[in-house]
Residue frames relative to the residue before (quaternion, step in Angstrom):
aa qw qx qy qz dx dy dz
X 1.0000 0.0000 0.0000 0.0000 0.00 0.00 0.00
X 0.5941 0.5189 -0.3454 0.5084 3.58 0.84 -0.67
X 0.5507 0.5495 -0.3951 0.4885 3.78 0.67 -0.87
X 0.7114 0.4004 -0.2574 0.5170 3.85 0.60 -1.11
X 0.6533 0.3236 -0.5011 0.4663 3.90 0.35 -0.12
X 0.6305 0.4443 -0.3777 0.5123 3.76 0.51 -0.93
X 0.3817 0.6531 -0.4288 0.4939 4.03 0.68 -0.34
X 0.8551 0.3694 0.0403 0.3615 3.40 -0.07 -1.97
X 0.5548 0.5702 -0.3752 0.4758 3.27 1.34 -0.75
X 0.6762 0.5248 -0.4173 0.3053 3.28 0.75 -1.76
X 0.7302 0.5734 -0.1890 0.3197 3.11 0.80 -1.86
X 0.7335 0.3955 -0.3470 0.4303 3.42 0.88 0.32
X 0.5565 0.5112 -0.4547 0.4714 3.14 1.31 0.13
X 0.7311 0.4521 -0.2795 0.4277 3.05 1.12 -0.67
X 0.6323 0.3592 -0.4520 0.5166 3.55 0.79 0.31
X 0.5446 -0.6206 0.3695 0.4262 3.91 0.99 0.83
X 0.3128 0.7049 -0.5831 0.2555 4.09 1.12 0.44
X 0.6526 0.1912 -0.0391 0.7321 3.96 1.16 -1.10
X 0.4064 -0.7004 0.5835 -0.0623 2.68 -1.64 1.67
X 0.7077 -0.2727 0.4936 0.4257 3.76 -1.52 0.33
X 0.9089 0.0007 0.1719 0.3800 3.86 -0.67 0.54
X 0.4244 0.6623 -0.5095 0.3489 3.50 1.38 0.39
X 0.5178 -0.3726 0.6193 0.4578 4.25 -1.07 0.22
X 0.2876 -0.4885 0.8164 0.1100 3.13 -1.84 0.82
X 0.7951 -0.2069 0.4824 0.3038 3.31 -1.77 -0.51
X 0.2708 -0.6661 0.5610 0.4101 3.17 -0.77 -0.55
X 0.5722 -0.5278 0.3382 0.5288 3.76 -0.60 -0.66
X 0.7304 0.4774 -0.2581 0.4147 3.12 1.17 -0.74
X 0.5035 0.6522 -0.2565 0.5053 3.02 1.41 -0.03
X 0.8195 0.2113 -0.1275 0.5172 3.40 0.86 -0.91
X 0.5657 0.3945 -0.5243 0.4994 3.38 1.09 0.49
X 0.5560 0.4095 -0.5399 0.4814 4.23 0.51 -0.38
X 0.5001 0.6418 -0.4870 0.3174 4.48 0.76 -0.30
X 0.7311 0.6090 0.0498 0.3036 2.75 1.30 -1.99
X 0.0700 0.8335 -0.4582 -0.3006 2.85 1.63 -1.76
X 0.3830 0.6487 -0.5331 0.3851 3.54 0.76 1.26
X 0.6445 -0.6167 0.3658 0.2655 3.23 -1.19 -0.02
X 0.4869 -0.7661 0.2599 0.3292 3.63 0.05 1.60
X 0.6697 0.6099 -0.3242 0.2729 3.59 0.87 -0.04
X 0.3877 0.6929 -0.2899 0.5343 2.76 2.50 -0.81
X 0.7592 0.4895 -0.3006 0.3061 3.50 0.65 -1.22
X 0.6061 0.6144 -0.2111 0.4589 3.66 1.59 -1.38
X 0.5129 0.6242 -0.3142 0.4986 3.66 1.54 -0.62
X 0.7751 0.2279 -0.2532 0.5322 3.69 0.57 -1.22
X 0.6784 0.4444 -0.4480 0.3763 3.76 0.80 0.25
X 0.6876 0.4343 -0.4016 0.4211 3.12 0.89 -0.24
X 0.1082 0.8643 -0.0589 0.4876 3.32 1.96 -0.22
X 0.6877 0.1050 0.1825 0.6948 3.62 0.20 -1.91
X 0.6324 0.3158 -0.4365 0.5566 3.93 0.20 0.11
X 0.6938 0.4418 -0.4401 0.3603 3.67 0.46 0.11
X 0.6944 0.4457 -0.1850 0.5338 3.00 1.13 -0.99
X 0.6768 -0.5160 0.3800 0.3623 3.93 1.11 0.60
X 0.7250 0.4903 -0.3452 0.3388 3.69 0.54 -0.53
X 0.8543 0.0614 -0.2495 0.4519 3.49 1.48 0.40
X 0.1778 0.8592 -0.4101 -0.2489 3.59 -0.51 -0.38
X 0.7871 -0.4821 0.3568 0.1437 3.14 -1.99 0.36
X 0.1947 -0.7000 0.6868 0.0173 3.78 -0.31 1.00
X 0.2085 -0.7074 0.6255 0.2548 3.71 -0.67 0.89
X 0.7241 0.4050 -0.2804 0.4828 3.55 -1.28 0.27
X 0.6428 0.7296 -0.0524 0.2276 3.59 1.37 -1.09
X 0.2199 -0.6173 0.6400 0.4012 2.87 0.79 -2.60
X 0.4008 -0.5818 0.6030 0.3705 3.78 -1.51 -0.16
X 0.1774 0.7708 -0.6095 -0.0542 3.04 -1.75 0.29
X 0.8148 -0.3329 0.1476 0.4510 3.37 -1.84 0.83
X 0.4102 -0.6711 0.5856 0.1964 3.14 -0.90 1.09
X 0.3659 -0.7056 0.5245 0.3051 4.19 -0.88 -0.12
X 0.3301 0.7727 -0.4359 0.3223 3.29 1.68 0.05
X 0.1807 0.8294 -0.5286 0.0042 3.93 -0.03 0.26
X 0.3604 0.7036 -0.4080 0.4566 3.17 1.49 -0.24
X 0.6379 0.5152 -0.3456 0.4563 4.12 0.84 -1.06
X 0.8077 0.4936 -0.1172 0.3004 3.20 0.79 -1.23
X 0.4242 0.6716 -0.2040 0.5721 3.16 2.08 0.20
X 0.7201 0.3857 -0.1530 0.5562 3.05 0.96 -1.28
X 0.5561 0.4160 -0.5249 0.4922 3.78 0.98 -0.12
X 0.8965 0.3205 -0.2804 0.1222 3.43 0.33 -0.88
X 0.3235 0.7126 -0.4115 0.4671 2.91 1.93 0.73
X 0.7410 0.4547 -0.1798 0.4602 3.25 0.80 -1.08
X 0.5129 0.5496 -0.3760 0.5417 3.72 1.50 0.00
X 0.5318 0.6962 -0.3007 0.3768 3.05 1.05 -1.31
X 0.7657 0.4599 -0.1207 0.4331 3.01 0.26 -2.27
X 0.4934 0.5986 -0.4293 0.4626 3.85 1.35 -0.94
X 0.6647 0.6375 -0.2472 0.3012 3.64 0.14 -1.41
X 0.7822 0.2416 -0.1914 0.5415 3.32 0.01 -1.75
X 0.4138 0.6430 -0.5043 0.4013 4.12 0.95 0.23
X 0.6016 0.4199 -0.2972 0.6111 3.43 0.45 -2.36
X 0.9412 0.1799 -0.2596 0.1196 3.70 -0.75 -1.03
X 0.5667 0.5465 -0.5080 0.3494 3.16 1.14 1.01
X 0.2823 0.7627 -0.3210 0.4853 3.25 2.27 0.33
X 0.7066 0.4428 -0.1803 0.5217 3.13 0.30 -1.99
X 0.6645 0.4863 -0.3420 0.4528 4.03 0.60 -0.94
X 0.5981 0.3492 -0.4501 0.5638 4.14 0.76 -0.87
X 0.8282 0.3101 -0.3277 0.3324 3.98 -0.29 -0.24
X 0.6126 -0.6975 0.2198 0.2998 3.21 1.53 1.10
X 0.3926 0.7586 -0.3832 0.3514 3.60 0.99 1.26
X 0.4339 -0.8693 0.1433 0.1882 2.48 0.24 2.45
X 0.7245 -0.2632 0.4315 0.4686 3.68 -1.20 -0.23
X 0.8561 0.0102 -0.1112 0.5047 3.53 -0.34 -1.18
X 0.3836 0.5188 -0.7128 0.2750 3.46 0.14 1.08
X 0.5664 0.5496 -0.3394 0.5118 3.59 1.25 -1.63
X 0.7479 0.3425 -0.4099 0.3940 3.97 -0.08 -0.86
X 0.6213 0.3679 -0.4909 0.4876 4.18 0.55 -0.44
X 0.6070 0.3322 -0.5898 0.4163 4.00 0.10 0.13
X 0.6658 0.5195 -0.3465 0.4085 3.48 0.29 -1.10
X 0.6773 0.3936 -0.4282 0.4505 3.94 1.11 0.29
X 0.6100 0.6045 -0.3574 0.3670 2.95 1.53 -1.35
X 0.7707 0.4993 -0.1978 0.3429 3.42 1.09 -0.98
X 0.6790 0.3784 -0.2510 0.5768 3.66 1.48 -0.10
X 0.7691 0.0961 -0.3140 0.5483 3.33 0.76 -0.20
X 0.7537 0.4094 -0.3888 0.3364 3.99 0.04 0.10
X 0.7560 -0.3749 0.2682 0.4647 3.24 1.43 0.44
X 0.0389 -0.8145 0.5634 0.1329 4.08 0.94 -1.64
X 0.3697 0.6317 -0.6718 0.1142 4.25 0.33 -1.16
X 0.1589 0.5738 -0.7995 0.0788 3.10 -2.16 0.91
């Protein structure tokens, strides 16, 4: 579950949803949202503050890091992940619209694994 909040965080900074320096949640806040356990949440924040993509104001809260430079490099390296798997999936003869119903299932219906 942590993997999915840090997951979601990223993806919203990167789709410009969380700004540079905006207030996250708190933890306790987003785990009574969640109804998960608040430690699950402090894992994927502490989590993203390792990995640059947020940090922590004591007294404060966390927030959007301005680091975008991190977040480039994931999606370059997804990127690069992709045309790999699908030029794989293409030498062992994985058709066209199999690759285009994941690539919907997974942007517009949601995709979790």
């Amino acid at each position: 579950m942590y993997q999915q909040i840090y997951n979601e965080v990223i993806k919203e900074i990167s789709l410009g949803l969380l700004i540079p320096h905006e207030k996250l949640a708190t933890v306790r806040e987003l785990a009574t949202n969640l109804g998960i356990n608040p430690n699950t949440v402090s894992k994927a924040y502490q989590l993203l503050e390792q990995n640059g993509f947020i940090y922590s104001a004591v007294g404060k809260g966390s927030f959007v890091s301005d680091r975008t430079d991190k977040l480039s490099g994931l999606k370059e390296k997804a990127l690069t992940d992709l045309k790999k798997d699908l030029k794989a999936a293409y030498d062992i003869g994985v058709e066209y619209a199999e690759v285009e119903n994941i690539t919907k299932e997974i942007f517009y219906g949601g995709g979790d694994e």
